[in-house]
VEXMIPA-575923 format. One record per residue (C-alpha): x, y, z; residue in three letters; chain. Coordinates in nm, 2 decimals, m for minus. Layout:
! VEXMIPA-575923
{site {X, Y, Z}, ala, A} ...
! end
This chain:
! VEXMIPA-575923
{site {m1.67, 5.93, m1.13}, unk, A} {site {m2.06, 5.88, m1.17}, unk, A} {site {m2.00, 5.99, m1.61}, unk, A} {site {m1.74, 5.70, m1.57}, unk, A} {site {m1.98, 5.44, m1.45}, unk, A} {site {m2.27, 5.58, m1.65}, unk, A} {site {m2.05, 5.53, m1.95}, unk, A} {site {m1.92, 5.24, m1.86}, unk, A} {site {m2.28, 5.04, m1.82}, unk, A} {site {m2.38, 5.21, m2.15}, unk, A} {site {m2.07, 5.06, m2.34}, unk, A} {site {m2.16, 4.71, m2.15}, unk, A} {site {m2.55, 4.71, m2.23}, unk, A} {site {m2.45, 4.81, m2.64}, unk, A} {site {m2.17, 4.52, m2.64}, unk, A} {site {m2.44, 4.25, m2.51}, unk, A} {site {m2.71, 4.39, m2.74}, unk, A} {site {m2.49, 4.35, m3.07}, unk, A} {site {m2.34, 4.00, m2.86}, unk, A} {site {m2.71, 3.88, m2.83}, unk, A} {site {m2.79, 3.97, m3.20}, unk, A} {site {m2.48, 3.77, m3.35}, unk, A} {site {m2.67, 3.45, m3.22}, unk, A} {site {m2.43, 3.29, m3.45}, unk, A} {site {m2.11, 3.33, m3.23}, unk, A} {site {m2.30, 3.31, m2.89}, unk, A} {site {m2.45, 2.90, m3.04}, unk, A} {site {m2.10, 2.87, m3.07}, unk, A} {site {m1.94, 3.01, m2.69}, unk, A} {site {m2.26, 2.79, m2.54}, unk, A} {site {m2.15, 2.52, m2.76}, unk, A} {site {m1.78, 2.44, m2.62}, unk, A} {site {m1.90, 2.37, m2.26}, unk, A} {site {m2.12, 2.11, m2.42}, unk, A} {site {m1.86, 2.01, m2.59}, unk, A} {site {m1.54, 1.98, m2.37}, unk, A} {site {m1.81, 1.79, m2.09}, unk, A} {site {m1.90, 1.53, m2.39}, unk, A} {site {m1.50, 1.46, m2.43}, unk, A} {site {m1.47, 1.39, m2.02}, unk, A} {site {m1.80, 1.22, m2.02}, unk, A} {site {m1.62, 0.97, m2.32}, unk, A} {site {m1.32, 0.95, m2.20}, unk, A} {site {m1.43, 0.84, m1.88}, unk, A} {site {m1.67, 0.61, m2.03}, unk, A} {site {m1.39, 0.42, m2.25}, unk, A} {site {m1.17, 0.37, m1.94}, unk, A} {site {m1.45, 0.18, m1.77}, unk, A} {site {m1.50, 0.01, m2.09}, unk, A} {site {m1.14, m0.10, m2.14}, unk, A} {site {m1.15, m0.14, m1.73}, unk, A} {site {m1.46, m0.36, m1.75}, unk, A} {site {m1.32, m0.59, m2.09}, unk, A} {site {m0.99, m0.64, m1.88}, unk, A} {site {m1.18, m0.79, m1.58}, unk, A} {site {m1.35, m1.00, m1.83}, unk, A} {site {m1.04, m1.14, m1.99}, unk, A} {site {m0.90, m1.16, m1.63}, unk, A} {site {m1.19, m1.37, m1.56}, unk, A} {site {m1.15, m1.62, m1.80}, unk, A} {site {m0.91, m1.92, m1.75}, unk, A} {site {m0.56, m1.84, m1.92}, unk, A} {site {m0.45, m2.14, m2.09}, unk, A} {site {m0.09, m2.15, m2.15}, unk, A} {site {0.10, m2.37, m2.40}, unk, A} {site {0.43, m2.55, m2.36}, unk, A} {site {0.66, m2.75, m2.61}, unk, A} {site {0.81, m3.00, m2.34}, unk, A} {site {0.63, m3.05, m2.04}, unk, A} {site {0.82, m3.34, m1.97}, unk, A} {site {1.11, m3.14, m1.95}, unk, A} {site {1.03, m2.94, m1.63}, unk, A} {site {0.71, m3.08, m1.46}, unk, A} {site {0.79, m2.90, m1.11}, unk, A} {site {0.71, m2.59, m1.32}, unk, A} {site {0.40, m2.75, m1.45}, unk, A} {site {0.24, m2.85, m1.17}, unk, A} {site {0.33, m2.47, m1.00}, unk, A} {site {0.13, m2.29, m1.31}, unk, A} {site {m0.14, m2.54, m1.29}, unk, A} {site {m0.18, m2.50, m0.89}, unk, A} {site {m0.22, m2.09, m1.00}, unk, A} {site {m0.53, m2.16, m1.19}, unk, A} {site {m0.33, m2.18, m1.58}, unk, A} {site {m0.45, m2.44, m1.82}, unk, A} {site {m0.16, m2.61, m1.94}, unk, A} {site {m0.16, m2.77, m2.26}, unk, A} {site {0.06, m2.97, m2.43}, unk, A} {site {0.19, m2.83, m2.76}, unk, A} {site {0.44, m3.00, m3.06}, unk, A} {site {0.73, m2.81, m3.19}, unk, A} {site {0.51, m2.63, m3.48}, unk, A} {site {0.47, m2.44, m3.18}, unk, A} {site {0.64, m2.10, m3.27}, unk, A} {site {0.48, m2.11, m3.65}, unk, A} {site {0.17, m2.15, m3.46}, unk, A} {site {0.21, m1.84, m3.27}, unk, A} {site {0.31, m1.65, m3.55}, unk, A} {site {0.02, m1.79, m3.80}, unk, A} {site {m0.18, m1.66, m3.52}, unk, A} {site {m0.34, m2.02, m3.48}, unk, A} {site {m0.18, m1.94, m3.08}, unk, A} {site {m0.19, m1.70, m2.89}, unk, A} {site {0.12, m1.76, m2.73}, unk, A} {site {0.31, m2.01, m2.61}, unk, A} {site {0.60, m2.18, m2.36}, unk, A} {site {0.93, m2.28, m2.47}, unk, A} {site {1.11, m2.59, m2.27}, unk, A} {site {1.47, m2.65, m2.43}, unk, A} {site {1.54, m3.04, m2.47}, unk, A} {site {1.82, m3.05, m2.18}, unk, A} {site {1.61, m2.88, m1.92}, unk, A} {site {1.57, m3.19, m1.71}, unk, A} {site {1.94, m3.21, m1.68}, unk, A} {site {2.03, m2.89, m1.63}, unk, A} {site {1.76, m2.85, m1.39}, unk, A} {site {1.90, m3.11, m1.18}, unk, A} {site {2.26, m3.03, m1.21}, unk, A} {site {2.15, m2.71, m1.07}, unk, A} {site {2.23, m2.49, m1.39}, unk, A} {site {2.03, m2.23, m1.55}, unk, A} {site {1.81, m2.29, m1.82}, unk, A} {site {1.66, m2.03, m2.08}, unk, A} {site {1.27, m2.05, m2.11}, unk, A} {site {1.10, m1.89, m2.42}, unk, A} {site {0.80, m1.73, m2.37}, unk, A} {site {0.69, m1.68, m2.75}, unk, A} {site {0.39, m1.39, m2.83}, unk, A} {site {0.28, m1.09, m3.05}, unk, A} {site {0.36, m0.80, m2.86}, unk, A} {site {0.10, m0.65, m3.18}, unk, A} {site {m0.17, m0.85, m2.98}, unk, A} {site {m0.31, m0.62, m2.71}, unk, A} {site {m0.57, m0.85, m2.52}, unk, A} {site {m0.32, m1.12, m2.48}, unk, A} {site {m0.09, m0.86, m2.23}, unk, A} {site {m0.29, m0.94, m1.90}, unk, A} {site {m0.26, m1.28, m1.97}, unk, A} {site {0.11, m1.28, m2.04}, unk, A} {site {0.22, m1.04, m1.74}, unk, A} {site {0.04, m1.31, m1.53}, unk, A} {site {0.21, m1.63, m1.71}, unk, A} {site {0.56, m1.39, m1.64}, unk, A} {site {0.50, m1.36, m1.23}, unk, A} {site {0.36, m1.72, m1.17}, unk, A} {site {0.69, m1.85, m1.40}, unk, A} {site {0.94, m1.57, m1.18}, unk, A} {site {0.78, m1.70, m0.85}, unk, A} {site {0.81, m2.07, m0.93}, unk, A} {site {1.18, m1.95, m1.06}, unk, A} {site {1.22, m1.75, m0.66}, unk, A} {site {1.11, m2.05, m0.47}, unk, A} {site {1.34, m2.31, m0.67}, unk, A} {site {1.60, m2.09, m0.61}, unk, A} {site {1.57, m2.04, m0.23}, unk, A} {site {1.49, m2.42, m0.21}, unk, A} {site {1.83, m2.49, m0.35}, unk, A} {site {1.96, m2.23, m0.11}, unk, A} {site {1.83, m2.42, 0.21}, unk, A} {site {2.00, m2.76, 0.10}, unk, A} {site {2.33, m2.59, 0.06}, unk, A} {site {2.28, m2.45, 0.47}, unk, A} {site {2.25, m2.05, 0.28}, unk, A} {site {2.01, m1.85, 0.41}, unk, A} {site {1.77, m1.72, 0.08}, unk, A} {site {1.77, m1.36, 0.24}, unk, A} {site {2.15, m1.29, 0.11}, unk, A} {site {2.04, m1.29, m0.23}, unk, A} {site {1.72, m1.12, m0.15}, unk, A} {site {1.81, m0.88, 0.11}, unk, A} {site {1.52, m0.61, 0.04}, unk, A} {site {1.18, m0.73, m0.02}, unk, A} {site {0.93, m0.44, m0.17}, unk, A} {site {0.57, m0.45, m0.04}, unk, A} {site {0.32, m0.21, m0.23}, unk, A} {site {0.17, m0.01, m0.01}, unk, A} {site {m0.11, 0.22, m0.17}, unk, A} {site {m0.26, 0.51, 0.06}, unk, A} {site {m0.41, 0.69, m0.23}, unk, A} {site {m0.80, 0.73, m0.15}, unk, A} {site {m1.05, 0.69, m0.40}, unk, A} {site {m1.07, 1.03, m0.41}, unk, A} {site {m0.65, 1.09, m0.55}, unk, A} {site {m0.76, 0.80, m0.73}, unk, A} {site {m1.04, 0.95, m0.91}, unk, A} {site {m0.84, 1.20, m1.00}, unk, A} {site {m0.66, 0.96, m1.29}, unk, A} {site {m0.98, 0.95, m1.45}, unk, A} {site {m1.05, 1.34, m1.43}, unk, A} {site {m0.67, 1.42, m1.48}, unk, A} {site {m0.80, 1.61, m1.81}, unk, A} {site {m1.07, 1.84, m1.64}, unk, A} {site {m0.82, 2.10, m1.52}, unk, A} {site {m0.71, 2.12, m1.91}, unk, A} {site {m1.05, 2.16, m2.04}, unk, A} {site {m1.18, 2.42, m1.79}, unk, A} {site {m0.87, 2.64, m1.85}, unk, A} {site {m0.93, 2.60, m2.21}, unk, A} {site {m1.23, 2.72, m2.18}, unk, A} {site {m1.13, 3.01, m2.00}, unk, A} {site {m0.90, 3.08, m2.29}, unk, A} {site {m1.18, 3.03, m2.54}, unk, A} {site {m1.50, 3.15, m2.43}, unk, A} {site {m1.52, 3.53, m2.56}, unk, A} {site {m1.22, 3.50, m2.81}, unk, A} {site {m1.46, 3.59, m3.09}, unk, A} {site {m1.64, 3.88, m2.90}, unk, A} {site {m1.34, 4.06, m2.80}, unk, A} {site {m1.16, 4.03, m3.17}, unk, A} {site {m1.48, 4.21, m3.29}, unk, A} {site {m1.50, 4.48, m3.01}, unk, A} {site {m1.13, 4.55, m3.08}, unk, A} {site {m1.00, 4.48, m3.44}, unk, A} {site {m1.42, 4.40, m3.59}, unk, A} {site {m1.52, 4.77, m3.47}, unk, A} {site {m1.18, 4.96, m3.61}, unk, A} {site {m1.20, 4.74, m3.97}, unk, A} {site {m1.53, 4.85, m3.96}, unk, A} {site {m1.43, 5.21, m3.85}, unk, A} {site {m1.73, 5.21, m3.56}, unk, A} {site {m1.44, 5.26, m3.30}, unk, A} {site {m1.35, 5.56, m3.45}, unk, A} {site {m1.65, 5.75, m3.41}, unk, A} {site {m1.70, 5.57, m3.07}, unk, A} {site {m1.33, 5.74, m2.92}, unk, A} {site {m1.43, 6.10, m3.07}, unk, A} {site {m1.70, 6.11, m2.82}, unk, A} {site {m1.62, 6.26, m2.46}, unk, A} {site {m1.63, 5.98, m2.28}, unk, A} {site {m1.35, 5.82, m2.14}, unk, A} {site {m1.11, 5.59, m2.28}, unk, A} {site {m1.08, 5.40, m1.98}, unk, A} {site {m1.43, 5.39, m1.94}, unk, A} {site {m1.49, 5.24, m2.29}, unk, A} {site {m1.22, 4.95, m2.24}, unk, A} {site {m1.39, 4.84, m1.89}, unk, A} {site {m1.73, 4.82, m2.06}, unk, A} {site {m1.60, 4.65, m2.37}, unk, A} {site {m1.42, 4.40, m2.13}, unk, A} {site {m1.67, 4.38, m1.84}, unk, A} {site {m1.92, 4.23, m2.15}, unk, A} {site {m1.61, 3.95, m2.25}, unk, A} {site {m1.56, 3.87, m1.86}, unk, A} {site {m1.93, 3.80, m1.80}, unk, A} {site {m1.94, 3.61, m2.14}, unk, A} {site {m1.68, 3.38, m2.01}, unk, A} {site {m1.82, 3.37, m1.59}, unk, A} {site {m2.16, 3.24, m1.80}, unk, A} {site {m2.01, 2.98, m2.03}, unk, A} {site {m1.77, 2.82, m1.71}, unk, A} {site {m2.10, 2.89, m1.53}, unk, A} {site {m2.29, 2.63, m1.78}, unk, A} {site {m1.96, 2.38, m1.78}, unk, A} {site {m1.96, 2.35, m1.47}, unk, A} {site {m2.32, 2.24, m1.40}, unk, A} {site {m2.31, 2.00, m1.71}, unk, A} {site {m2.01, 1.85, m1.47}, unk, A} {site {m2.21, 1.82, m1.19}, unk, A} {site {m2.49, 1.60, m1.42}, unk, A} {site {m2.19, 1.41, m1.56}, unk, A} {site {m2.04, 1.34, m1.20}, unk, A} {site {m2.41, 1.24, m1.08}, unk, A} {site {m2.45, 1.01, m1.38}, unk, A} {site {m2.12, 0.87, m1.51}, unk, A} {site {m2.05, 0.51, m1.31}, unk, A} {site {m1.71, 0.57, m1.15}, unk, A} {site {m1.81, 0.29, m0.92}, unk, A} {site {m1.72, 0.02, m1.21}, unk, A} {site {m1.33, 0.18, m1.20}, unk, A} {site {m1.41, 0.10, m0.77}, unk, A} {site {m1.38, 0.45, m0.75}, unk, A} {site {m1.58, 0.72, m0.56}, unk, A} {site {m1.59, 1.02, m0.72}, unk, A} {site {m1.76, 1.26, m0.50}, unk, A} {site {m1.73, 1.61, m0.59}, unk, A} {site {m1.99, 1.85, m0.41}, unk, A} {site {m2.16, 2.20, m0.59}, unk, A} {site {m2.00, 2.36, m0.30}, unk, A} {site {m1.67, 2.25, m0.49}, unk, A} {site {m1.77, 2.35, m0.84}, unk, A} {site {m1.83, 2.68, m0.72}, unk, A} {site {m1.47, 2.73, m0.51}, unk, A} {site {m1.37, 2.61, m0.87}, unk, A} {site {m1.58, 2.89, m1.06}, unk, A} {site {m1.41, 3.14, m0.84}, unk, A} {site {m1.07, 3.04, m0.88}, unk, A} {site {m1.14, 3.01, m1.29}, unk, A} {site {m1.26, 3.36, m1.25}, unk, A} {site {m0.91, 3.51, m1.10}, unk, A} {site {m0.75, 3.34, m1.44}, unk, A} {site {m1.04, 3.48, m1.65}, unk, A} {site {m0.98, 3.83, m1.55}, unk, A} {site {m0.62, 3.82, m1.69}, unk, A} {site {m0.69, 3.61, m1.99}, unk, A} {site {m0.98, 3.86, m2.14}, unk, A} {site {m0.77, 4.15, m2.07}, unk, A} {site {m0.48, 4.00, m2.29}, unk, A} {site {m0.70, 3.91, m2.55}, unk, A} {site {m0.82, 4.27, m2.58}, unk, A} {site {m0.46, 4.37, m2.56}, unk, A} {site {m0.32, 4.11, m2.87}, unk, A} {site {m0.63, 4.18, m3.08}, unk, A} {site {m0.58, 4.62, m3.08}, unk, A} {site {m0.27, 4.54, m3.26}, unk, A} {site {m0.39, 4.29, m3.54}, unk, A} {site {m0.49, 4.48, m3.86}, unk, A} {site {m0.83, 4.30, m3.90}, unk, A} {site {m1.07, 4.09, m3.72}, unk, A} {site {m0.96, 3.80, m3.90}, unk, A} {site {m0.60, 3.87, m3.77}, unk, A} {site {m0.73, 3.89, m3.44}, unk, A} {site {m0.86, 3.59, m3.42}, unk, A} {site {m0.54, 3.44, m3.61}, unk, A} {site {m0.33, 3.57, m3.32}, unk, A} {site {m0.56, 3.46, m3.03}, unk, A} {site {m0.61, 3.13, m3.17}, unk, A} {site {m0.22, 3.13, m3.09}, unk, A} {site {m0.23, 3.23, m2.79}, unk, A} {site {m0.41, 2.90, m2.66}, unk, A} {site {m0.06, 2.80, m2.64}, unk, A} {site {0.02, 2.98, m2.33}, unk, A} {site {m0.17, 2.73, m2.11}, unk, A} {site {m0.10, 2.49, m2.33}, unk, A} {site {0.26, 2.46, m2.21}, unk, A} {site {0.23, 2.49, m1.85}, unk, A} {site {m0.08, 2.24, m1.87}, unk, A} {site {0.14, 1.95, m2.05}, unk, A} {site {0.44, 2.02, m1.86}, unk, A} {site {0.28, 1.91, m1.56}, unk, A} {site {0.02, 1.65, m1.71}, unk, A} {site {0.40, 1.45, m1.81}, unk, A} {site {0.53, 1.55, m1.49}, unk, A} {site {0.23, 1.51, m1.23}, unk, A} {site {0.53, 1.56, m0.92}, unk, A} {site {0.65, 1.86, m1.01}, unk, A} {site {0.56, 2.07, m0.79}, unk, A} {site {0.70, 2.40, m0.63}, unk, A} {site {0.57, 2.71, m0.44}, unk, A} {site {0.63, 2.96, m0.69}, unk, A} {site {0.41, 2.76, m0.90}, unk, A} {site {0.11, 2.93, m0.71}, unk, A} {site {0.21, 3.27, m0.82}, unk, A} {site {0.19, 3.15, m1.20}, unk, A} {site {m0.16, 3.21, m1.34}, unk, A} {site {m0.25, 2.86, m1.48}, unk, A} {site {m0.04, 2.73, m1.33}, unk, A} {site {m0.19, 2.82, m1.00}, unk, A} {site {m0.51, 2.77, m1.08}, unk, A} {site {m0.45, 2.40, m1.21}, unk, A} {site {m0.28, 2.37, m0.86}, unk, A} {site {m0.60, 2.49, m0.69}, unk, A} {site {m0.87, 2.25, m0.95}, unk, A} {site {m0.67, 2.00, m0.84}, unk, A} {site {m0.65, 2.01, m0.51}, unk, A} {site {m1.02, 2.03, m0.50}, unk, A} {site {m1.10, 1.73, m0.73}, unk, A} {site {m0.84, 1.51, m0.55}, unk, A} {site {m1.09, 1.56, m0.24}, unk, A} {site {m0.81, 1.80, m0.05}, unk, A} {site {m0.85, 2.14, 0.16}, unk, A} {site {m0.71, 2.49, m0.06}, unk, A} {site {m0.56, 2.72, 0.21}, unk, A} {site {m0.73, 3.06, 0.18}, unk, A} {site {m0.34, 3.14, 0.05}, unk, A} {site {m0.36, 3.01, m0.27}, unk, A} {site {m0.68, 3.18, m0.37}, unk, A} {site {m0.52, 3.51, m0.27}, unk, A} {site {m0.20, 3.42, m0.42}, unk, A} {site {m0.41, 3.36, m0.77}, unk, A} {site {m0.61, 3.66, m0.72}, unk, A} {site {m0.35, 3.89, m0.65}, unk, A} {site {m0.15, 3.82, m0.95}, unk, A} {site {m0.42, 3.80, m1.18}, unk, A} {site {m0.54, 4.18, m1.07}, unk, A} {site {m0.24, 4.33, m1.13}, unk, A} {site {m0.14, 4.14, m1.45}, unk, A} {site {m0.55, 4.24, m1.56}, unk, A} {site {m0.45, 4.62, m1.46}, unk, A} {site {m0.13, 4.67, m1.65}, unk, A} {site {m0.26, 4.47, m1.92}, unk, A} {site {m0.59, 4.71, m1.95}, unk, A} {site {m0.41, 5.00, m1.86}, unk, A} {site {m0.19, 4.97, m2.16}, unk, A} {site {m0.47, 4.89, m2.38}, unk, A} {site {m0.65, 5.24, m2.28}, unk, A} {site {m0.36, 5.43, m2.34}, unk, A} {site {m0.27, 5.25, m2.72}, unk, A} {site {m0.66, 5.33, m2.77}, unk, A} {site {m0.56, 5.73, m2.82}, unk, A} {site {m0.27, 5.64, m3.05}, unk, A} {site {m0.35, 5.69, m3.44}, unk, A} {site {m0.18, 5.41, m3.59}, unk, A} {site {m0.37, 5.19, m3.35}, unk, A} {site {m0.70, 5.36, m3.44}, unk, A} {site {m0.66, 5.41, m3.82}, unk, A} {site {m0.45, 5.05, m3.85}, unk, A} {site {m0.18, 5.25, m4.04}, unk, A} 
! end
């Protein structure tokens, strides 16, 4: 057992020396934390942008015109009680609007004075370019102010015919939002789960194609599986160096996140987003559990490709495993079940999101996610070490 772990440190210490010496492909493993964190930190940054022009544009009057105000001046006086600047406009009106001279305007018919007092319904025209994205706050208001006037009216005419308004409107729906800042923070940081998994995926792609598929195009492995030593003992050491690559790189990700948390004003969105190093690091060790399984697998799909750049061909595919789990609940943020914490990704998204949205992880889930990940990491290793001894895997023939 001692010549296991002797050789298995030996094969460890040799992969980080030649790792440390391609300083080409370690810039690079360094360079995608730095990277995903600059996405989040720009993302995050155009929502309070886009958040900050909307209050803007809310801020300013909305001024509203309508082709026959004389027509319905109950309406009129309603918009202009809500703070809308009414203006007079001719009948050029809809050429206006799409000359782009207006923004938008309001459509009275002729025979809305008449049909407004003979208690019939009349058809207003609300005329815009749905192209024109900075005008939608502005219309969405126009719409409620116009529907409420259009509610009251109607109950008013229920009153003078002795019906109460309530038969028509027998539910009323009041929003009622419990979400706390922190579930609401998690809109803004719904893409950090994605990237941290990613990177999980990514981290030591290039470093186990090489110590796999590089080292048996090169015909090092060869001469490396003639020695004594054990095959098992090899694999570990070659996958120990992949594992620590990848614990480093989420390592540095996740302290970049903790600058971009300190520094990134969530309070402009009115949010608190308060996420504590003793949460990064419950999320390091859950990232770990998924790491395990996913260096194992990428030793395990690069022994069968016929060169490095194969290898790295076929792992590059195989980003799409958390790729479909990841989108399938980013478009279906309920979905939700407990055998979902016996998935890996799946589980660990469960657990990076529990911890962002500012919630408790029962000491379940992490052994859920551990547990499966062992034993998927075992078999997966276990059948590498074997294939190891086989000649068509050794030779590539």
């Amino acid at each position: 057992m001692n010549k296991f772990i002797q050789t298995l440190l030996i094969v460890w210490r040799k992969e980080w020396l030649d790792a440390l010496r391609d300083k080409k492909s370690l810039r690079m493993a360094f360079l995608m934390p730095v990277y995903f964190v600059g996405v989040f930190v720009a993302y995050s940054l155009f929502i309070i942008h886009m958040n900050q022009q909307s209050r803007a544009t809310n801020n300013e009057p909305i001024k509203l015109s309508i082709v026959g105000t004389e027509q319905l001046p109950a309406l009129v006086d309603w918009l202009q009680e809500r703070g809308i600047q009414v203006e007079a406009a001719d009948e050029q009106a809809y050429q206006q609007v799409q000359n782009g001279q207006l923004g938008y305007a309001l459509i009275v018919p002729n025979d809305a004075r008449e049909k407004f007092a003979t208690g019939e319904s009349i058809e207003l025209a609300l005329v815009f370019d749905a192209t024109n994205n900075k005008l939608q706050g502005a219309l969405q208001f126009v719409r409620q102010q116009i529907w409420s006037w259009n509610g009251r009216i109607g109950s008013l005419r229920l009153l003078s015919r002795g019906i109460s308004p309530a038969i028509v409107n027998p539910v009323v729906v009041r929003d009622l939002n419990v979400a706390s800042d922190q579930k609401m923070g998690f809109f803004v940081m719904a893409i950090l789960p994605m990237l941290l998994i990613l990177t999980v995926f990514m981290a030591a792609v290039g470093f186990s194609a090489d110590m796999t598929a590089g080292e048996r195009e090169r015909r090092s492995l060869e001469s490396l599986l003639i020695t004594p030593a054990a095959s098992g003992a090899i694999l570990l050491g070659k996958w120990l160096n992949s594992l620590s690559l990848t614990f480093m790189v989420i390592v540095v990700e996740l302290t970049l996140l903790a600058i971009a948390f300190a520094y990134v004003p969530f309070k402009e969105l009115g949010l608190r987003v308060h996420v504590t190093p003793l949460d990064l690091l419950v999320v390091l060790v859950a990232l770990m559990s998924l790491a395990i399984v996913a260096t194992a697998l990428q030793f395990l799909i690069s022994l069968f490709a016929r060169s490095f750049k194969d290898a790295q061909t076929y792992m590059g595919l195989m980003i799409f495993i958390p790729m479909v789990p990841l989108f399938y609940t980013q478009f279906n943020p309920s979905a939700y079940a407990d055998w979902f914490r016996w998935v890996p990704v799946l589980a660990q998204q469960l657990v990076v999101k529990d911890l962002l949205l500012g919630g408790d992880v029962p000491l379940l889930a992490f052994a859920q996610a551990w547990l499966v990940a062992v034993i998927l990491a075992v078999a997966f290793l276990c059948f590498t070490a074997q294939q190891l001894r086989k000649p068509k895997i050794v030779y590539g023939v």
